[in-house]
N, C-alpha and C positions, 0 to 999 in steps of 0.2 A: 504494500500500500504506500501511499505517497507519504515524505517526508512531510511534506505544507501539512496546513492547518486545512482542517473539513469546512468546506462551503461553505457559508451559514441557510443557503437557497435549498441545500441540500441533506444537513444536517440531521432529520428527524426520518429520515427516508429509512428503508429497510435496508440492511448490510449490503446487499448483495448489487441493489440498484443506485447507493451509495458508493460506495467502492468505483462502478463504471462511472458514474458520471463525476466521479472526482479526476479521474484521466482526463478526463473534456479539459477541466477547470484545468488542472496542471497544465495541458498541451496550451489552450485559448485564453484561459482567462475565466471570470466570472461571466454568466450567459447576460447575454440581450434582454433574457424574457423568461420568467419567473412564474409556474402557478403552482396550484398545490400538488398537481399532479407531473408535470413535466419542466421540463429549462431547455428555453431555446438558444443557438446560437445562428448568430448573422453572417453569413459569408465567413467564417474561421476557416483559414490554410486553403485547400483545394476544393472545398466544400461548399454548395448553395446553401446549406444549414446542415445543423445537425440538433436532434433533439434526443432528449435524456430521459426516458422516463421513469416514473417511481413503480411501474408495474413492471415485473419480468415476466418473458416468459421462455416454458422450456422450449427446447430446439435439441432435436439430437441428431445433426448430422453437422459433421462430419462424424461427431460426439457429442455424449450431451453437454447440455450449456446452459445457460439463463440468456438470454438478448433482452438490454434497456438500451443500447445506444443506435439509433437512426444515422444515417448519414446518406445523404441527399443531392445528388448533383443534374442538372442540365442534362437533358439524353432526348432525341427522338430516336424512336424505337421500333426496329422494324417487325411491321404486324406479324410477318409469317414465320417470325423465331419466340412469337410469345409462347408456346406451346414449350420451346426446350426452355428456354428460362426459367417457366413455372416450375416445370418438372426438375432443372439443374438444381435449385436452391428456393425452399419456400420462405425465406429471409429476404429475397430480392421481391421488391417490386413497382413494376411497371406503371405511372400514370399518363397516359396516352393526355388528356385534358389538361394536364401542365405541363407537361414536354417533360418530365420527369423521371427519374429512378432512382430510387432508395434499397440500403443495404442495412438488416436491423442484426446486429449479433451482440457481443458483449464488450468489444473495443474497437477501435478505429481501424487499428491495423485489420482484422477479421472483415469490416468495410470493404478496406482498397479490395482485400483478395477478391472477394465476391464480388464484387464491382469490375472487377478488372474481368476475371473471368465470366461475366454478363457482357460483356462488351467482348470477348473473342465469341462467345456463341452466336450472338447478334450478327457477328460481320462474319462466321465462319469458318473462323480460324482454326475453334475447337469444337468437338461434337459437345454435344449435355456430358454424355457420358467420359468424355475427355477430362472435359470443365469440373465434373465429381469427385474422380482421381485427382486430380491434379491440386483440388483445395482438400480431399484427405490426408495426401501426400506432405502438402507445406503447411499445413497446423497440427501433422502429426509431428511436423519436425520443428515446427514453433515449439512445442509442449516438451518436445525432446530438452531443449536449447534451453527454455527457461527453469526446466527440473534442475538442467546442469548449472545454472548460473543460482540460483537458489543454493545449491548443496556448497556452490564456492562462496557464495557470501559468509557462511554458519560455518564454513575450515577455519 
């Protein structure tokens, strides 16, 4: 968990949706936009917004997880890859009426991947099932990498 001092926006939240959206706060700053249930941020890093909310929920793929953090960018979306995207990850999704796509997992980085791999399905770089492997693949090896750096903190 972070060094800094907890939110005060955030503060009363449950552990688990506390914890994510203290990453936000670390990375951005304090959010735009405050309710009881969510905190918004405004164009942060590469992102059209990203929002935080006080409700989790489960996701078990590639493993399970809790997802509170959104992140949100600019996308028009081609219609006849909605079908793999659904199917690739049901964390990503499609707003055809905003020109939008969002990725909800438990941190930012979990974001880029699923987003980045939304966008090779999209232009066809990779199949669905490509794009499956290939985010099992590198959060398996996230998880790996940060066991290892955890266990060298506590030597």
């Amino acid at each position: 968990m972070s060094s800094k001092a907890i939110s005060p926006s955030i503060s009363e939240w449950p552990e688990d949706a506390r914890e994510a959206a203290q990453l936000v706060v670390d990375q951005y700053g304090e959010p735009d936009e405050v309710t009881e249930s969510w905190v918004v941020w405004h164009e942060p890093g590469p992102w059209k917004r990203i929002i935080a909310s006080r409700e989790v929920h489960d996701h078990n793929f590639p493993a399970p997880h809790l997802d509170s953090v959104e992140s949100v960018i600019d996308y028009r979306f081609p219609d006849e890859k909605a079908r793999e995207v659904y199917l690739f990850d049901g964390s990503v999704v499609i707003n055809r009426s905003k020109g939008e796509v969002s990725a909800r997992c438990h941190d930012e980085q979990a974001n880029f991947l699923a987003l980045n791999l939304m966008h090779d399905v999209a232009t066809g770089a990779k199949t669905m099932q490509q794009a499956r492997a290939a985010s099992s693949r590198t959060r398996r090896c996230n998880r790996r990498s940060m066991k290892a750096s955890a266990a060298a903190d506590h030597a």
